[in-house]
C-alpha positions as CSV (number, residue, x, y, z in Angstrom):
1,X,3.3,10.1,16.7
2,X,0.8,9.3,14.4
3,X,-0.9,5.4,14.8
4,X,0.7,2.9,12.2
5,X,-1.6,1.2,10.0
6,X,-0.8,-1.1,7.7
7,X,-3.4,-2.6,5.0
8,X,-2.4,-6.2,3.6
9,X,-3.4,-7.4,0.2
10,X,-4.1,-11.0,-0.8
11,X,-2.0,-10.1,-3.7
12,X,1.6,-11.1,-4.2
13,X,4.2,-9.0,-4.9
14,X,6.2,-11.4,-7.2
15,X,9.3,-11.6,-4.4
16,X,9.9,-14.3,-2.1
17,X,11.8,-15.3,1.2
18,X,13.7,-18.4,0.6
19,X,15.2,-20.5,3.1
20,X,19.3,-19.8,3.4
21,X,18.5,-16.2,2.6
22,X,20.9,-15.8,6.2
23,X,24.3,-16.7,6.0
24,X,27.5,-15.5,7.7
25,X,30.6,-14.4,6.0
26,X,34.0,-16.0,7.4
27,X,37.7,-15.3,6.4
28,X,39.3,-18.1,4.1
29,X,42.0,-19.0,6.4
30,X,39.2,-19.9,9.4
31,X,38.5,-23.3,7.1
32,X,41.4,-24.4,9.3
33,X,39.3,-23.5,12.1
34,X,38.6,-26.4,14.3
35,X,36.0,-25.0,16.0
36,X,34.1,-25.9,13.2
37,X,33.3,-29.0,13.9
38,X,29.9,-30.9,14.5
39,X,30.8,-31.9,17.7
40,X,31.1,-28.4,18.8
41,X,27.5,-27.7,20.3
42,X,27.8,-23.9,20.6
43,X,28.8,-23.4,17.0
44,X,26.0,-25.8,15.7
45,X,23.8,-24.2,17.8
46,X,24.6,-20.7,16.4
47,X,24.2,-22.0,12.9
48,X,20.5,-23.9,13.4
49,X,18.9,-20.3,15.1
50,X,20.0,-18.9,11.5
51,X,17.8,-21.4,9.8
52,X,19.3,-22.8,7.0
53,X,22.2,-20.9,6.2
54,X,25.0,-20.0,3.9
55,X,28.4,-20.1,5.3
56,X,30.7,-18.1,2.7
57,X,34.6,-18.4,3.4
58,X,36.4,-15.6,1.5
59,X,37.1,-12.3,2.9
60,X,41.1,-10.8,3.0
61,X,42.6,-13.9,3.7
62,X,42.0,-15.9,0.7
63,X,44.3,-13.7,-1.8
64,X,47.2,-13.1,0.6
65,X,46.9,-15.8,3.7
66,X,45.3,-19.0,2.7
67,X,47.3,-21.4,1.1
68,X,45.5,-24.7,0.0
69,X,47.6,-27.8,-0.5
70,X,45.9,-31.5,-1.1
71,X,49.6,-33.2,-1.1
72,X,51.3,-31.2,2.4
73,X,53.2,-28.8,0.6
74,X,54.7,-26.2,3.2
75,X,53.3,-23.1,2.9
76,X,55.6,-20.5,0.5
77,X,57.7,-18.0,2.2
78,X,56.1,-15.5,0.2
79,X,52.2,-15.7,2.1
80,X,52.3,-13.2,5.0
81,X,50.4,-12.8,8.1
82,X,50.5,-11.0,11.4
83,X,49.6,-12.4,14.9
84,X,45.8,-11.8,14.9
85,X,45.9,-13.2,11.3
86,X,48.2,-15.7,10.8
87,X,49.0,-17.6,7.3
88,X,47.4,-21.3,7.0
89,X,47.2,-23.9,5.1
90,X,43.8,-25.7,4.2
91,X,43.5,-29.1,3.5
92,X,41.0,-31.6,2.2
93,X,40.8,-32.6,5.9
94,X,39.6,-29.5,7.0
95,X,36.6,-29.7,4.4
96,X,35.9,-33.1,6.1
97,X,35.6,-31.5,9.0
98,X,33.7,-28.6,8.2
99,X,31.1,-31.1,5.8
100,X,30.6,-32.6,9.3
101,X,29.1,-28.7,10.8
102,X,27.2,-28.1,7.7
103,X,25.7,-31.7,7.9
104,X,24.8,-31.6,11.8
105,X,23.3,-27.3,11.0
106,X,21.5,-28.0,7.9
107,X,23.8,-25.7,6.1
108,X,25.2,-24.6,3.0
109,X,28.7,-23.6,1.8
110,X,30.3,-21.0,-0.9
111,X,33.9,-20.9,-1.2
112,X,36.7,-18.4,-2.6
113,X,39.6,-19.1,-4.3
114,X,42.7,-17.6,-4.4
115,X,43.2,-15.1,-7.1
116,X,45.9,-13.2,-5.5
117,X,48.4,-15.7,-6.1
118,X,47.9,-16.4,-9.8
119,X,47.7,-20.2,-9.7
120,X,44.3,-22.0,-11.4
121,X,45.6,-25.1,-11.2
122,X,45.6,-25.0,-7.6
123,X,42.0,-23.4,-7.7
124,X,41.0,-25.8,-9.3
125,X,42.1,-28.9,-7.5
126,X,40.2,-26.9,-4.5
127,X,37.0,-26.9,-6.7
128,X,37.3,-30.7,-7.4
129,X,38.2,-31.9,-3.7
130,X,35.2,-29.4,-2.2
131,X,32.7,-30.6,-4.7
132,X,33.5,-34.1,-4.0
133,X,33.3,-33.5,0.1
134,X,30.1,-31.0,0.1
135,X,28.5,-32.5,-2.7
136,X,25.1,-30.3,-3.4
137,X,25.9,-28.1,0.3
138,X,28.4,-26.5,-2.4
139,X,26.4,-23.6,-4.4
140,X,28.7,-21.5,-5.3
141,X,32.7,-20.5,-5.9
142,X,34.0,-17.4,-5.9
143,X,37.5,-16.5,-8.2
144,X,39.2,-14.1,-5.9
145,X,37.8,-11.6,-3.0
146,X,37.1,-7.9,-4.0
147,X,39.3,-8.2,-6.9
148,X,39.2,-4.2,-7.8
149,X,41.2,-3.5,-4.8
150,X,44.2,-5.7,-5.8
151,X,46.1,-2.8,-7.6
152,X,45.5,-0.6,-4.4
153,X,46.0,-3.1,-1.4
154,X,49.7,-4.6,-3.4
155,X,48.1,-8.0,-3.6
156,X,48.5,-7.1,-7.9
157,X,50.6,-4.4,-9.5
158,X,49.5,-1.1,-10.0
159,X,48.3,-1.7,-13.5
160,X,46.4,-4.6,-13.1
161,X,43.0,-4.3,-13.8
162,X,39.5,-4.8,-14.8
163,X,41.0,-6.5,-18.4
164,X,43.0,-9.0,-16.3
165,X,40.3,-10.0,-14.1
166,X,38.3,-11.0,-17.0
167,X,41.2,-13.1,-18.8
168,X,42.0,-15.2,-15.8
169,X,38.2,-15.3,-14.6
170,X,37.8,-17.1,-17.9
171,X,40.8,-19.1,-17.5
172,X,39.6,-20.3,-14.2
173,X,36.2,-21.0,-15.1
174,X,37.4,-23.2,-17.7
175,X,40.0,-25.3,-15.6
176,X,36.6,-25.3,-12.9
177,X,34.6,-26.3,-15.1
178,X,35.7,-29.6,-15.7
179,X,36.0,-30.7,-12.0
180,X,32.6,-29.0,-10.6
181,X,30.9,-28.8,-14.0
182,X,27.4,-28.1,-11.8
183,X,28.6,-25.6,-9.2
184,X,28.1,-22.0,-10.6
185,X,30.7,-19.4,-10.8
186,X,29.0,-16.1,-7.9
187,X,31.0,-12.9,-8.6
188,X,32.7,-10.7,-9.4
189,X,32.3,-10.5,-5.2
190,X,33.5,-6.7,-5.5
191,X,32.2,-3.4,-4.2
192,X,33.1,-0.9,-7.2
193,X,29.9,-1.3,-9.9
194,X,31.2,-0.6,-12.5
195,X,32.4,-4.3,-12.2
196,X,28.9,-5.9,-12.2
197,X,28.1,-5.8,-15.7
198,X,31.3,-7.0,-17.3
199,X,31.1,-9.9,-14.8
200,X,27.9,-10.4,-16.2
201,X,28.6,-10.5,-19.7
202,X,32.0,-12.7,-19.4
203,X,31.4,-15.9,-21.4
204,X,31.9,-18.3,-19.1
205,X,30.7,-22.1,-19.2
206,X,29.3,-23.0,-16.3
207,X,26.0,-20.5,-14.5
208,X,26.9,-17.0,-13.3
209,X,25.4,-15.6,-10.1
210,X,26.1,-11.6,-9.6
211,X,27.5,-11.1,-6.2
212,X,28.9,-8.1,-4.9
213,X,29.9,-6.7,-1.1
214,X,27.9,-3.8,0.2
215,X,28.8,-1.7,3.6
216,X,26.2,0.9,3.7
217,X,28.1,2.9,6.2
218,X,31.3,3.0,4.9
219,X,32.8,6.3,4.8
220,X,35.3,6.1,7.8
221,X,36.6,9.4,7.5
222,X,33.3,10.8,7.5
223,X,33.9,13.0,4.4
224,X,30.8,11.8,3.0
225,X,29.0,12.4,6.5
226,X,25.6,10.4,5.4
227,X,27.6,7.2,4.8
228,X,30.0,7.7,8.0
229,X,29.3,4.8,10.6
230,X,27.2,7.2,13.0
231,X,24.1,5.9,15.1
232,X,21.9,8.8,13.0
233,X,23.0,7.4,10.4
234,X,22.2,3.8,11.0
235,X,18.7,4.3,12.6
236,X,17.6,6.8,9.9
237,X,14.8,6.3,7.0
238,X,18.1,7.8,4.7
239,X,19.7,4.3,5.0
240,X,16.5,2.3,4.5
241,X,16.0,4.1,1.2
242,X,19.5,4.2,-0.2
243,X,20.2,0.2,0.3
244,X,17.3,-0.2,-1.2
245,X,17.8,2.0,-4.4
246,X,21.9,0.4,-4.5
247,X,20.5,-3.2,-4.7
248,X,18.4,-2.2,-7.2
249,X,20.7,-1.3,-9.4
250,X,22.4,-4.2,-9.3
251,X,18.8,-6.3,-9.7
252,X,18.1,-4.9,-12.4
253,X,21.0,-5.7,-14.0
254,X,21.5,-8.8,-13.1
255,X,17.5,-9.5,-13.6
256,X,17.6,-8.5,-17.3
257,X,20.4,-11.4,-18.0
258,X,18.5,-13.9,-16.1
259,X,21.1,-14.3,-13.5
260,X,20.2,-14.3,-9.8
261,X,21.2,-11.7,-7.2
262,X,23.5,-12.4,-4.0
263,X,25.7,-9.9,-1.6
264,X,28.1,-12.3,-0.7
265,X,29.7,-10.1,2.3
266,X,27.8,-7.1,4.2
267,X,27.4,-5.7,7.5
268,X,26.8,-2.2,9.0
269,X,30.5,-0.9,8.1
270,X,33.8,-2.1,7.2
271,X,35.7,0.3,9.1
272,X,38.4,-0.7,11.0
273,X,37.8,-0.8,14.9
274,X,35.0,0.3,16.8
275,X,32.6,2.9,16.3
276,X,29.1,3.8,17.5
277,X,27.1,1.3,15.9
278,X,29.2,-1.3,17.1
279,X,27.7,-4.4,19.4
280,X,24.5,-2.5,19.4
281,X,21.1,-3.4,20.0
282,X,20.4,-0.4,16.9
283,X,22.2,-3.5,14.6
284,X,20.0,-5.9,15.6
285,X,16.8,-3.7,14.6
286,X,18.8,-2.9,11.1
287,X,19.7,-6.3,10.3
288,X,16.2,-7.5,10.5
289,X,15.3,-4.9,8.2
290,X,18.3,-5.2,5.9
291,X,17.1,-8.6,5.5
292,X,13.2,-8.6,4.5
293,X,14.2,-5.5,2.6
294,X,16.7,-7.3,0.6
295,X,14.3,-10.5,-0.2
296,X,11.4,-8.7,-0.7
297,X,13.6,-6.6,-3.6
298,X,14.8,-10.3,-4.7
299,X,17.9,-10.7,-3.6
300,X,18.5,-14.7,-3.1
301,X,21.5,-14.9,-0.2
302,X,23.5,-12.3,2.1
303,X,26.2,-13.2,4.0
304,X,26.8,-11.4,7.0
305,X,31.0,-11.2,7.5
306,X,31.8,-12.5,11.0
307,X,35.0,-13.6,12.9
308,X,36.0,-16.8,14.9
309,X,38.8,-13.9,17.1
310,X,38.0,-13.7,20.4
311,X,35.3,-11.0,21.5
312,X,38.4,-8.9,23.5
313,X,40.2,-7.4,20.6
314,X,38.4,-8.9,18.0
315,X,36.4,-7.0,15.1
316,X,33.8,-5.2,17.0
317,X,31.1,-5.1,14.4
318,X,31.4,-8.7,14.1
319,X,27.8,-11.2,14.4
320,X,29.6,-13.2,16.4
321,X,32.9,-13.8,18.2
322,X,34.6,-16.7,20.1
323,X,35.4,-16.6,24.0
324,X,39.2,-16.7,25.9
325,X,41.8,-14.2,26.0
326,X,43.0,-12.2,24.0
327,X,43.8,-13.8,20.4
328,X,43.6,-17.1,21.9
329,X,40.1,-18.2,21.4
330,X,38.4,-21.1,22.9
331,X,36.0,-22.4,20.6
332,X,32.9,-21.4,22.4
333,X,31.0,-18.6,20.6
334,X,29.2,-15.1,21.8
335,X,26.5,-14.0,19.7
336,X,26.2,-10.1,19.7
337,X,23.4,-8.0,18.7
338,X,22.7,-8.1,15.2
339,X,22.7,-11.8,15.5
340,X,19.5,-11.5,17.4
341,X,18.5,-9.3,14.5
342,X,19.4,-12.0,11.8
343,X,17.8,-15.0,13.3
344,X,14.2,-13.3,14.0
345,X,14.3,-12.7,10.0
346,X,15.5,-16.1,9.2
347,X,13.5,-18.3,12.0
348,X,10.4,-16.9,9.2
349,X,9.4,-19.9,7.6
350,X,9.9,-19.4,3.6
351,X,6.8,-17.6,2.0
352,X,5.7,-14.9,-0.4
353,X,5.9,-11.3,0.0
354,X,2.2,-9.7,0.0
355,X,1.5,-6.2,-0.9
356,X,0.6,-4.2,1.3
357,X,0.4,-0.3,2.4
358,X,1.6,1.3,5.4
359,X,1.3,4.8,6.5
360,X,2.6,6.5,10.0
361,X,4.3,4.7,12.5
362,X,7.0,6.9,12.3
363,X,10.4,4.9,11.9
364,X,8.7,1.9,11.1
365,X,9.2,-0.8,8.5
366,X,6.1,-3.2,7.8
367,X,6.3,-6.6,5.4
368,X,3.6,-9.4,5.1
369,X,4.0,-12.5,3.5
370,X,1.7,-15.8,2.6
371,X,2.7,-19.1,4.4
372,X,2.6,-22.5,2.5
373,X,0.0,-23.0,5.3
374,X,-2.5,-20.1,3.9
375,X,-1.5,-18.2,7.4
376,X,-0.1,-14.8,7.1
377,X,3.1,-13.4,8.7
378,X,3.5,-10.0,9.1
379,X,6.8,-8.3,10.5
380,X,7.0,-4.9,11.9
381,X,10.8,-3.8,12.4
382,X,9.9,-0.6,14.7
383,X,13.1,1.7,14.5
384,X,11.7,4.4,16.7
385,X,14.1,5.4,19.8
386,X,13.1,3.1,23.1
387,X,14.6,6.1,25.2
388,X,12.0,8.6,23.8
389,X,9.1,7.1,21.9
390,X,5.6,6.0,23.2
391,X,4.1,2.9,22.6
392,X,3.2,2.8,19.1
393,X,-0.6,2.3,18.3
394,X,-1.2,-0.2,15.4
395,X,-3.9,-0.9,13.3
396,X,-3.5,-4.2,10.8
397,X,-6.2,-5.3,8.3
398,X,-5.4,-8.8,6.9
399,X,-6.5,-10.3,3.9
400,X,-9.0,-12.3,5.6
401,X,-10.5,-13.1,9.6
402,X,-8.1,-14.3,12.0
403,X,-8.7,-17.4,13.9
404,X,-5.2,-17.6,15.8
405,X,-2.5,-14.8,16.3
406,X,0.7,-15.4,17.7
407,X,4.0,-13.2,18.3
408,X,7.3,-13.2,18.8
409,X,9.7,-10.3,20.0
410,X,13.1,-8.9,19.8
411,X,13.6,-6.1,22.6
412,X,16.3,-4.0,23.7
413,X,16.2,-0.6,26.0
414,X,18.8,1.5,23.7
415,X,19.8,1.9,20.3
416,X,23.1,2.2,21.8
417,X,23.0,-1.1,24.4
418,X,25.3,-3.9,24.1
419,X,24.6,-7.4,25.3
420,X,21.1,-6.2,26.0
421,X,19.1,-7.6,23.0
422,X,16.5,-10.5,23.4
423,X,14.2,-12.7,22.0
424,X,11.1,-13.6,24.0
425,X,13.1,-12.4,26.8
426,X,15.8,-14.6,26.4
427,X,19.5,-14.3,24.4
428,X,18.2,-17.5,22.1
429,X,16.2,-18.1,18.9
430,X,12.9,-17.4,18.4
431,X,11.0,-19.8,20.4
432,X,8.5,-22.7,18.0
433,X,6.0,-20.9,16.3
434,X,3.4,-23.3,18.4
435,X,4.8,-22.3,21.5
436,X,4.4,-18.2,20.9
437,X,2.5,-16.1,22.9
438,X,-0.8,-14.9,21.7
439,X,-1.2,-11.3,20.4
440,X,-2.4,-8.9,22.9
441,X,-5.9,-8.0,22.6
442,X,-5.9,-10.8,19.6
443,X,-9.7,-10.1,17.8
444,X,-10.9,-13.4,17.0
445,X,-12.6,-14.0,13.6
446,X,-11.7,-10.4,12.8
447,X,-9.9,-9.1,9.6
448,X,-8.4,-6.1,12.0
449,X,-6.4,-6.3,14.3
450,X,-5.2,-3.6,17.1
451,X,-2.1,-3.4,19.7
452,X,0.4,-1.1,21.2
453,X,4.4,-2.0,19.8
454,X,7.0,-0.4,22.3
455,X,10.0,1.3,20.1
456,X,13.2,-0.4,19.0
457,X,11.7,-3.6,18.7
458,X,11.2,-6.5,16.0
459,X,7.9,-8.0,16.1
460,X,7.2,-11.2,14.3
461,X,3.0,-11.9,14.1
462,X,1.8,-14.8,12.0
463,X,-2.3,-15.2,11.9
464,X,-4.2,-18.2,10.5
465,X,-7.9,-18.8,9.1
């Protein structure tokens, strides 16, 4: 394999990393969750080694399972669940309870409302409680979740469409509006395209944010066989490339009406069940990746969909899963792989993306960006197999001579290994960025820098001047 070097410029690339960029997805109905809580240790904990991040409650559940009442109504006997997802009611006292989490993590909330069940009055009286419990933690609400599957999935008829979306969008807005005048309206939170731009040119009176949901590997019955949920699939330059060139699309887009850019829900695949990416330590490497990618392009937030099941019989490609029995879970929380993966990226302090160029390395992904300090980060997301790569050679040239050089590492022996991934040799955070290790072979006062990276690891080096 060919040594990777990578040049960095002094010159910006116009993108940024923002704090919050990191957020996990959760279903509706898990508001009613009282494992979220800030007396919960484990689940604050989770939250803090993400940073400062989004929590987005939407998913299935808010069109066919969630039923919100501020005055005790009982639920309707028209909401159906099954056992692993049961119907519930949300209350104002469960937004108490969850500003209490998001106070104690530092964190931020987006909400869904219930489109499913045609009822904006209800919506609305959501909007107006939530705004008046998170305040400014509220940035966004969502009308409805992946509204151009309704005809298909029976929560609409048949005929519904694109056209009715739009009327009762607007008619929601409206009656929104005039309880949360300063919370923008993110959407049309669907993964067809051909929705984003008539979401972005509905006329609605409060700010628009584009969202949109995006599974790169999402072909479960493989018969497109470069989008089917397959470890060569995940770990392949292919995927890099095409997630980049779909969130273009919809940056550009979105970009030219002034509007900015969020995926509300993603992950590796949203096929049902397991499959070989699943749990993985390759998900950890990819979700680093997916995330620098996705900032340095401009996108503002991702949410990562998770679940509060238990890990026995829960979603197996979720970020993180609660501990017990089966369906019963505890309230303690597991973090798998690609949780790892998400907190090196978001554990970055917030900084502009620097230009750079990169060439060899193999299946390597390099990004640089300019602290508020001056200092430099770089990040090296090595995808090369651990099994069957060497030690990859790398030669860095920094916009200017290094007085300090620190690291921190995210390792795992296999793309296929569960439970196995680690930061700084330990299933945590990164540790303090005063605390980090000092690069190997560190050149003081040099503008290069050279060291050996072993394969199917993240590798987070910041330098100072």
């Amino acid at each position: 394999m060919e040594p990777l070097q990578v040049k960095i410029s002094a010159e910006k690339t116009g993108t940024s990393l923002p704090d919050g960029i990191v957020g996990l997805s959760l279903e509706a109905t898990d508001l009613a969750d009282t494992s979220l809580r800030a007396d919960n240790p484990q689940i604050v904990a989770v939250l803090r080694g993400l940073g400062k991040p989004l929590l987005r409650f939407g998913g299935s559940s808010v069109d066919r399972r969630m039923f919100w009442t501020s005055t005790g109504e009982a639920v309707p006997g028209n909401y159906e669940g099954d056992k692993p997802r049961p119907v519930r009611a949300v209350t104002p006292a469960d937004l108490e309870r969850v500003n209490t989490l998001l106070t104690a993590a530092d964190a931020s909330i987006a909400l869904t409302v219930d489109l499913g069940h045609y009822d904006p009055a209800r919506a609305t009286d959501m909007a107006k409680n939530a705004r008046r419990i998170f305040g400014t933690r509220l940035v966004a609400i969502t009308v409805g979740n992946e509204p151009n599957g309704f005809p298909t999935s029976g929560v609409r008829p048949g005929n519904w469409g694109l056209k009715n979306y739009l009327d009762e969008l607007n008619t929601y807005a409206g009656a929104i509006k005039a309880q949360a005048p300063d919370v923008p309206i993110a959407g049309p939170g669907a993964y067809a395209e051909s929705w984003w731009e008539p979401f972005i040119k509905a006329d609605l009176p409060q700010q628009k944010i584009l969202s949109f949901h995006h599974y790169p590997l999402t072909s479960c019955d493989a018969k497109d066989p470069q989008s089917a949920p397959t470890m060569a699939n995940l770990v392949s330059g292919r995927m890099h490339d095409r997630t980049i060139s779909y969130q273009q699309q919809a940056l550009s887009q979105a970009g030219a009406a002034g509007l900015e850019t969020w995926i509300s829900e993603t992950g590796v695949s949203a096929c049902d069940g397991s499959n070989p990416t699943s749990r993985t330590h390759a998900t950890a490497l990819w979700s680093t990746d997916y995330v620098l990618s996705s900032a340095q392009q401009g996108i503002k937030r991702l949410g990562f969909h998770s679940s509060l099941l238990t890990c026995k019989g829960g979603p197996p490609l979720s970020t993180i899963c609660s501990g017990g029995p089966y369906l019963k879970p505890d309230g303690t929380i597991t973090e798998r792989a690609p949780y790892f993966g998400l907190s090196m990226a978001a554990r970055i302090e917030a900084g502009d993306f620097l230009k750079l160029k990169s060439s060899g390395g193999g299946l390597a992904y390099s990004y640089a960006l300019q602290q508020k300090d001056g200092s430099t980060t770089v990040v090296i997301v090595n995808e090369n197999d651990p099994e069957k790569a060497a030690q990859t050679d790398v030669a860095l040239q920094l916009p200017g001579k290094a007085l300090t050089g620190t690291m921190s590492q995210l390792t795992g022996p296999s793309y296929a290994a569960e439970d196995s991934t680690a930061i700084d040799g330990a299933k945590s955070e990164p540790i303090p960025l005063a605390d980090r290790a000092t690069v190997a072979g560190f050149a003081y006062g040099s503008d290069t820098q050279k060291f050996k990276l072993t394969a199917g690891t993240v590798t987070v080096l910041n330098f100072k001047y």
